[in-house]
C-alpha positions in Angstrom: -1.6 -20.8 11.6 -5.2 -20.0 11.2 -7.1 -21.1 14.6 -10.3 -22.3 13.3 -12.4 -22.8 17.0 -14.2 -20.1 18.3 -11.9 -17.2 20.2 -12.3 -17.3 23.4 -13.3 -13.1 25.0 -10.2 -11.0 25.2 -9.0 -10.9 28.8 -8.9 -7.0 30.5 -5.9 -5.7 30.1 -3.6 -6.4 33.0 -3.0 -3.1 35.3 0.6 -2.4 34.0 -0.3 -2.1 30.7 -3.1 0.9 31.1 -1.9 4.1 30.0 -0.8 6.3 32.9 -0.8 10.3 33.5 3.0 10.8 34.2 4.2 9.2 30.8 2.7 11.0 28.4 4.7 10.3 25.5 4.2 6.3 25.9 0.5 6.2 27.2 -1.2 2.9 25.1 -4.2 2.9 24.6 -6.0 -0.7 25.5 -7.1 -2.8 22.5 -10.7 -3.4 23.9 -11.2 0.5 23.9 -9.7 0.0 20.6 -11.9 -2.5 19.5 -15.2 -0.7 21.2 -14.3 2.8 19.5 -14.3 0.6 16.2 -16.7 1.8 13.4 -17.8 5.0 15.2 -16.9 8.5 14.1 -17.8 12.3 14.3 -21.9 12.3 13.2 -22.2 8.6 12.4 -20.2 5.3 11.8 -18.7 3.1 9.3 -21.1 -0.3 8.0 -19.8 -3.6 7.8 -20.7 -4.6 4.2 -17.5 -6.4 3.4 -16.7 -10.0 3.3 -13.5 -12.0 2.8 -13.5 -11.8 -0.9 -13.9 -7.9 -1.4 -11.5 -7.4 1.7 -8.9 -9.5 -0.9 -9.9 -7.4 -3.6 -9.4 -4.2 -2.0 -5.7 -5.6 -1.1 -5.3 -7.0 -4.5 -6.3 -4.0 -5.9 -4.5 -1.7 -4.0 -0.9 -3.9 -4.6 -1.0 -5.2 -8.5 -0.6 -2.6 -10.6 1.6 0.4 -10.8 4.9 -1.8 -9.8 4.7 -4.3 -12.7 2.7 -1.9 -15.4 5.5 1.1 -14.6 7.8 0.5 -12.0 9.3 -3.0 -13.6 11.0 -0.7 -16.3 13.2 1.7 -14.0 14.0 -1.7 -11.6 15.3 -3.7 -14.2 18.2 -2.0 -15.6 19.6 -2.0 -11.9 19.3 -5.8 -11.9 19.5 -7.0 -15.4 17.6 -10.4 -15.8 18.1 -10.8 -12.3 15.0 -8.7 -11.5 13.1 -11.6 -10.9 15.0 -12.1 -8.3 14.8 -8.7 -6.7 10.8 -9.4 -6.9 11.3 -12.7 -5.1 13.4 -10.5 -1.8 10.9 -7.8 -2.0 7.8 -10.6 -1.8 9.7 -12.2 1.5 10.6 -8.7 3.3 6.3 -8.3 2.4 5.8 -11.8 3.4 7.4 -12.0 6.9 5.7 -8.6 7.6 1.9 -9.6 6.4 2.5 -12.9 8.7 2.7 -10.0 11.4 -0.1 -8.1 9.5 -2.6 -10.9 9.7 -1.8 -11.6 13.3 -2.6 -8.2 14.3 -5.8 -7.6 12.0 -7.0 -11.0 13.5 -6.5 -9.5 17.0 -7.4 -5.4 16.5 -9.7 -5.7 13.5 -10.3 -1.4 13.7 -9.4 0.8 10.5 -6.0 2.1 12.0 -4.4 -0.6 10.4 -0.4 -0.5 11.8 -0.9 2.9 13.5 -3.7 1.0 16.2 -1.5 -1.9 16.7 1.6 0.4 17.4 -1.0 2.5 19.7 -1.7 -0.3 22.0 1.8 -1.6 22.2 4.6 1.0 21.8 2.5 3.7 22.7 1.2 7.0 21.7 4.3 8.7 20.2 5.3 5.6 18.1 1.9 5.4 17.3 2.0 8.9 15.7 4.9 8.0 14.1 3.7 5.4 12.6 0.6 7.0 11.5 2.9 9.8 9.8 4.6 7.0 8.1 1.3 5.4 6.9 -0.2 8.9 5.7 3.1 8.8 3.6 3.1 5.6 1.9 -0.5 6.0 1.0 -0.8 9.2 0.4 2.2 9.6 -1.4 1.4 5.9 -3.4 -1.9 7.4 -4.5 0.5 10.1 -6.4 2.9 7.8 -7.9 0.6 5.7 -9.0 -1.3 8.4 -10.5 1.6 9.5 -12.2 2.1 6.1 -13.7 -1.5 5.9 -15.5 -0.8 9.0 -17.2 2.1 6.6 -19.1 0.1 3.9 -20.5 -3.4 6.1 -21.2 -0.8 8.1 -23.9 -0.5 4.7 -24.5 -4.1 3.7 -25.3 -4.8 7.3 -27.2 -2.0 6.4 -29.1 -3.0 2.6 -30.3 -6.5 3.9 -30.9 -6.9 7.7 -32.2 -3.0 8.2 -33.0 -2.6 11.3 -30.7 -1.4 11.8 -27.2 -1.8 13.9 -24.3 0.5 17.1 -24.8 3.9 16.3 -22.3 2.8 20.0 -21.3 -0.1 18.4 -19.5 0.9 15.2 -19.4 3.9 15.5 -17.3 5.1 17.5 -14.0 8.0 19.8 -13.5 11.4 18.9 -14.4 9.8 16.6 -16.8 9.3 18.2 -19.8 5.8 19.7 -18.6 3.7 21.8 -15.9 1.3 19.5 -14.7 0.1 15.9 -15.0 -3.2 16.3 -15.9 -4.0 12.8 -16.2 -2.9 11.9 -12.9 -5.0 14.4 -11.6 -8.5 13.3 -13.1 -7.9 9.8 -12.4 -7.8 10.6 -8.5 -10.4 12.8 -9.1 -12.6 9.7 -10.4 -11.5 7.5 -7.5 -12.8 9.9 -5.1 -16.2 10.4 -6.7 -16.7 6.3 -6.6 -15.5 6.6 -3.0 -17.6 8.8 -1.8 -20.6 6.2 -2.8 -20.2 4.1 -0.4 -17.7 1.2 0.8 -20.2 -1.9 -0.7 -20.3 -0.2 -3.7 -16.8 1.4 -3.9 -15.8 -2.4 -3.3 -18.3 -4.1 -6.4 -16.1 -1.2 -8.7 -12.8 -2.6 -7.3 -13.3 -6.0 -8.0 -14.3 -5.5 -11.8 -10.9 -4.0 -12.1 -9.4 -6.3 -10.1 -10.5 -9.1 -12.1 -10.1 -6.8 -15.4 -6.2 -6.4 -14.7 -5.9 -10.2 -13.3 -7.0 -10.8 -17.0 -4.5 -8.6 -18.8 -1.5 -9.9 -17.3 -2.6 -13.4 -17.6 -2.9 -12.8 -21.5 0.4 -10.6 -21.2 2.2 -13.9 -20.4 0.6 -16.0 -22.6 1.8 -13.7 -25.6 5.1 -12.4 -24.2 6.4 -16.7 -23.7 6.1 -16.9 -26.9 8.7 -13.7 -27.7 11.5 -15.5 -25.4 14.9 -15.7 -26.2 17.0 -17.7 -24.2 20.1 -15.3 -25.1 18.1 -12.6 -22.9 18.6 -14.2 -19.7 22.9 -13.8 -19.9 24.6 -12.6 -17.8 21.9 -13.0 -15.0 23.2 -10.4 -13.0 25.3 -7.9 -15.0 25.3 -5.5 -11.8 26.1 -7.7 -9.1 24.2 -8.5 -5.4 24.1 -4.8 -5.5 22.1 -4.2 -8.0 19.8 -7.1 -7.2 19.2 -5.5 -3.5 18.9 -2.2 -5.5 16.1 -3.2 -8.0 15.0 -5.2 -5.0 14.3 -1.7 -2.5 12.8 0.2 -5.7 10.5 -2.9 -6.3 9.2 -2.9 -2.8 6.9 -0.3 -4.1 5.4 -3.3 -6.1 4.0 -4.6 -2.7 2.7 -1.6 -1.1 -0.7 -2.2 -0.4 -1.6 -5.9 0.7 -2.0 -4.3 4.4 -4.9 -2.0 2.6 -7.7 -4.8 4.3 -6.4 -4.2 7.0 -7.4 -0.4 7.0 -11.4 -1.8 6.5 -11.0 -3.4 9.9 -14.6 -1.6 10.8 -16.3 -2.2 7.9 -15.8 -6.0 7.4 -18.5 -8.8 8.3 -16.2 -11.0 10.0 -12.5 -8.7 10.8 -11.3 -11.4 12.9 -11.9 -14.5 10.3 -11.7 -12.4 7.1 -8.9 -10.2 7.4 -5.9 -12.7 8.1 -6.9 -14.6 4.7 -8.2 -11.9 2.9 -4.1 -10.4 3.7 -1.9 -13.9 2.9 -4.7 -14.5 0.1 -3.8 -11.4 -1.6 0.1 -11.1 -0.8 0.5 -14.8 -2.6 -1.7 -13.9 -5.6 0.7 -10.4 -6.2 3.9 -12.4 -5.4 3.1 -15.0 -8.0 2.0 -12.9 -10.8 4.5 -10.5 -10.4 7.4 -13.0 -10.5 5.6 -14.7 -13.5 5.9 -11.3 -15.3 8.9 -10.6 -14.7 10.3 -13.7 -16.1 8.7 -13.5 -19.4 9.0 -9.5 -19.7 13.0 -10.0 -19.5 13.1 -13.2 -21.3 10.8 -11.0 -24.5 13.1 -8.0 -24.0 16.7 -7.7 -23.6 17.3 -6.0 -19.8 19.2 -2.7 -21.4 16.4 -1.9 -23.5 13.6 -0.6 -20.6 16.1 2.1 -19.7 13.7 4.8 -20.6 11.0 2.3 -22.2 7.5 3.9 -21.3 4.4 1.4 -20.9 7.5 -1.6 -21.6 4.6 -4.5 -21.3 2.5 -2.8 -23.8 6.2 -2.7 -26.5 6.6 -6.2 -25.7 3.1 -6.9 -26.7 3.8 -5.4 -30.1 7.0 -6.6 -30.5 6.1 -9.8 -30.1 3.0 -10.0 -32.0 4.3 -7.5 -34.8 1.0 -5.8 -33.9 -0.2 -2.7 -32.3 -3.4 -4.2 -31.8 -2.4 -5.9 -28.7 -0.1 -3.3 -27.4 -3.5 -1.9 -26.9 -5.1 -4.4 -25.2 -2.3 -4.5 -22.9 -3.0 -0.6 -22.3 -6.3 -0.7 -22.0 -5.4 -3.4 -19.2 -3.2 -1.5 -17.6 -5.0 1.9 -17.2 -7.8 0.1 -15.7 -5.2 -1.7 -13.3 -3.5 1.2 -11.8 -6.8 3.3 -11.9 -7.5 0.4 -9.3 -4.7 0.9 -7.1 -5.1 4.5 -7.3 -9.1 3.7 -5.9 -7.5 1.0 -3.3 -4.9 3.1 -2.1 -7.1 6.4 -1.4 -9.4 3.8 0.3 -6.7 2.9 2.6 -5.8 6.5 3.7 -8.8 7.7 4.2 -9.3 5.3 6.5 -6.1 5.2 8.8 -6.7 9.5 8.9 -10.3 8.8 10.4 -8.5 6.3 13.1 -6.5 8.7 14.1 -9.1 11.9 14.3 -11.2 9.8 16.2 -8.0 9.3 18.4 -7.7 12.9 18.5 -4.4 13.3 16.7 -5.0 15.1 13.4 -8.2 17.4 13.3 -11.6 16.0 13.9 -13.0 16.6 10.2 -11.8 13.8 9.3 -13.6 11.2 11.4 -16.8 12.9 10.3 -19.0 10.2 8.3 -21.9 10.9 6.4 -24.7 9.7 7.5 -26.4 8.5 3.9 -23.1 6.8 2.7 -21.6 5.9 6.0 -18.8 7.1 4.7 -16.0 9.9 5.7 -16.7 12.2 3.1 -15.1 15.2 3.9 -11.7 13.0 5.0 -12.4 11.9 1.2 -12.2 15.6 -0.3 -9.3 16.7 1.2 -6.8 13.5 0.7 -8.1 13.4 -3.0 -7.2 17.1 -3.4 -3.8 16.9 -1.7 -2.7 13.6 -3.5 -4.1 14.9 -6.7 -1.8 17.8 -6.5 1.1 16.1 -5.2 0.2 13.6 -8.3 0.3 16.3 -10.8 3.5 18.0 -9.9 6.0 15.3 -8.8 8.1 13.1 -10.9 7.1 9.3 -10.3 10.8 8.7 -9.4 10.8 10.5 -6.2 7.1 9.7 -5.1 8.4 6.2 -5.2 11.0 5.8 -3.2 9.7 8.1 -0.7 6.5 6.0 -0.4 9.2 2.6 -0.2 10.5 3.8 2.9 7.5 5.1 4.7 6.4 1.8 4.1 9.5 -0.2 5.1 9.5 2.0 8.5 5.5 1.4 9.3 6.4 -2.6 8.6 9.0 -2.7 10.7 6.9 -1.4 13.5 4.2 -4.0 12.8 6.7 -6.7 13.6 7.7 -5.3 16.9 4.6 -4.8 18.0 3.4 -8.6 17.0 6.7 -9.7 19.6 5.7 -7.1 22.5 1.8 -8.0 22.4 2.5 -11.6 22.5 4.5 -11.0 25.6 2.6 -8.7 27.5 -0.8 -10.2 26.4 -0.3 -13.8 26.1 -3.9 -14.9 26.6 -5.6 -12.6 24.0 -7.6 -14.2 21.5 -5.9 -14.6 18.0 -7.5 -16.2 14.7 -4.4 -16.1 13.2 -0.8 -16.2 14.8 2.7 -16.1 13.0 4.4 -19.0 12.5 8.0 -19.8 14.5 7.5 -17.1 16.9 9.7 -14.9 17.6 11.8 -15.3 14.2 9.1 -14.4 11.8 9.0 -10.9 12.9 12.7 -11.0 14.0 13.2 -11.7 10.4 10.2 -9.5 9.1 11.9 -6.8 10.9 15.6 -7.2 9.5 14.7 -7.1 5.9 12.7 -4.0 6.3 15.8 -2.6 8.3 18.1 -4.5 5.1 15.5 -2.9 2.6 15.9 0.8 4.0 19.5 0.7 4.5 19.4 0.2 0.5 17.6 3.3 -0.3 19.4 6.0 -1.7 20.8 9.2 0.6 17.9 11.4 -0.8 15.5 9.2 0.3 16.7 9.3 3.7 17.3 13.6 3.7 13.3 13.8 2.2 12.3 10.8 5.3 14.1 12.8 7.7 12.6 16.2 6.7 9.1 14.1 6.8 9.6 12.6 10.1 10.9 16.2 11.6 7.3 17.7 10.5 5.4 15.1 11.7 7.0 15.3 15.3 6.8 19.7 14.9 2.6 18.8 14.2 2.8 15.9 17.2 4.2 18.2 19.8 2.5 21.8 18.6 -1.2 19.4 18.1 -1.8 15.8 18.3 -0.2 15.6 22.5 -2.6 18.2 24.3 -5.6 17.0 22.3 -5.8 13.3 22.1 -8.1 11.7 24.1 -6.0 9.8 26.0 -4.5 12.8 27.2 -8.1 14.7 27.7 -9.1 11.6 29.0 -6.4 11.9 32.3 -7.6 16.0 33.2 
């Protein structure tokens, strides 16, 4: 419940909770040196120029998009008509874990979204693993959603000039191409918007926003029209398990309403704005996407998006009888997941300059221009690495991979709401979670649920992920962070 008086000042943190020289691997750091450190970098710091409704545009943006446009048509012939339903599980698991989310932003209102609130509760080693986690659901998000725009700009080249991009260049290896061009130059566009600045970054994100808003809107007015009631029979051809199935691919649908909580340091208000700005955006997503679902299934019969490209933009037509509005869903739709792509990379960039500030990953990236007040160089190098990645992976992989990440850096967020109410009780909070401590009990066992229903080559790429992540804690991050320079 939102806590509308003013927040009282945070108390010091009680002697037993300091960080300590002989435990090295669980040394917190405070959240008042948390919340001091906010905003400042290497050369310069982050502005606040953000209020509540761009912070819930940079989480709308960074969620609505790729999952409905793309990811709709490889969930739904694992749950048949029943997909709806797998959108309705993946909203709660998201649900009970931005009631977490909110709590904490409210509290730590810095950029290091989960990573921060796992750093002043679990301690430094979860906190790394968490931040590993984080640099792979965005990071890795950024790609797949990349790889997803490519699909419905053939689309759009298609409706309007009759030609499409080349599958040479237009899709990655063991695809049918070499590279995925178009993936590539639309997180190349991102980053040259980002680099501007985050007030103006955030005025291009909500045109989008609002643009994509608008497409689906007028997706659902045109797509009730093509329903057939015969469509929704059998409701779930596959069973619970494909329900739970769809349900784990879909989460990737959700990814992303944490992303305000990355621009912790750069909004007005953190401790007002960022709880609403999270549940604001989460309840917008869930709706929509549930709304679209519906209709999309009930316009389509379930077996035909195996292997239906752009599906919302074939419903369009087929309902209509006219490519003109398979089009205008496109059109839509590129602009859409060009803004998650933009919202994502935001997000990213900002939980690496958390934790090179914390001394964990090199310092380059904590660097901020001093024009844009912006990390510029942080910028450059996630672009180019998530450009690649977008260019050469199939969307598949990326977005599973990016599900679990995700699933494991929730799941943290949860514990970490139960152990700071505990250990800090009087702490001022704008926001706390409802029916404490079975929100986040809950929050956590669907993540846990969620994860368990990931395929084994998830878990053998997670693994491999996890086991690099320690290698680069143990052989880097440990003797330099600043915690530990701060005890010689």
């Amino acid at each position: 419940m939102l806590d509308h008086g003013a927040a009282p000042p945070v108390t010091p943190q009680p002697e037993s909770e300091r960080p300590r020289p002989g435990n090295r691997l669980m040394r917190r750091k405070p959240v008042e040196q948390l919340v001091a450190e906010g905003g400042h970098g290497e050369g310069g710091s982050l502005r606040r120029s953000l209020g509540m409704w761009q912070l819930t545009m940079i989480s709308i943006g960074a969620t609505l998009g790729t999952g409905i446009f793309v990811v709709l048509g490889e969930a739904t012939p694992l749950a048949g008509p029943a997909v709806a339903i797998s959108f309705v599980i993946a909203g709660l698991t998201a649900l009970f874990s931005a009631l977490s989310y909110a709590e904490l932003a409210g509290s730590i209102p810095v950029s290091g979204s989960s990573y921060s609130y796992s750093y002043a509760t679990m301690g430094e080693i979860v906190a790394w693993i968490c931040g590993w986690c984080l640099i792979l659901e965005y990071g890795v998000s950024v790609a797949a959603v990349a790889v997803g725009w490519g699909e419905y700009l053939n689309e759009l080249l298609d409706g309007i000039l009759g030609v499409t991009i080349p599958q040479t260049v237009s899709a990655p290896l063991g695809e049918g191409g070499y590279i995925n061009l178009p993936a590539l130059v639309v997180i190349m566009l991102a980053m040259v918007f980002l680099m501007g600045g985050a007030k103006e970054s955030a005025r291009v994100n909500t045109i989008m926003v609002v643009v994509k808003i608008a497409t689906l809107v007028l997706f659902c007015a045109i797509g009730f029209l093509g329903i057939k009631a015969g469509n929704y029979t059998p409701l779930a051809p596959l069973g619970v398990t494909g329900i739970s199935a769809a349900a784990a691919t879909l989460f990737f649908s959700y990814i992303g309403f944490d992303a305000a909580s990355t621009a912790g340091e750069e909004a007005k208000n953190p401790k007002r704005d960022l709880p609403r700005a999270i549940m604001l955006s989460l309840l917008i997503v869930t709706v929509l996407y549930c709304l679209v679902a519906l209709i999309a299934v009930g316009a389509m019969p379930w077996q035909d998006f195996e292997g239906t490209e752009a599906a919302l933009a074939q419903i369009m037509k087929d309902v209509t009888g006219h490519s003109f509005w398979g089009v205008v869903l496109a059109a839509g739709a590129v602009v859409a997941i060009a803004s998650v792509v933009f919202a994502v990379l935001y997000g990213q960039t900002r939980i690496l300059f958390a934790m090179a500030r914390d001394g964990l990953v090199p310092k380059v990236f904590a660097k901020v221009d001093p024009r844009t007040g912006t990390p510029r160089a942080n910028t450059l190098i996630v672009s180019v690495f998530c450009a690649l990645l977008a260019a050469t992976i199939p969307l598949g992989e990326l977005a599973n991979a990016t599900s679990i990440g995700t699933l494991f850096a929730f799941a943290l967020v949860n514990v970490a709401v139960i152990i700071l109410r505990y250990t800090r009780p009087d702490m001022s909070r704008t926001f706390r979670v409802a029916l404490f401590p079975v929100t986040p009990i809950l929050g956590f066992a669907f993540c846990a649920y969620m994860m368990y229903s990931l395929p084994g080559a998830t878990w053998l790429v997670f693994g491999g992920w996890m086991a690099a992540g320690l290698v680069f804690y143990f052989g880097y991050g440990m003797r330099r962070s600043r915690l530990a320079t701060a005890e010689k």
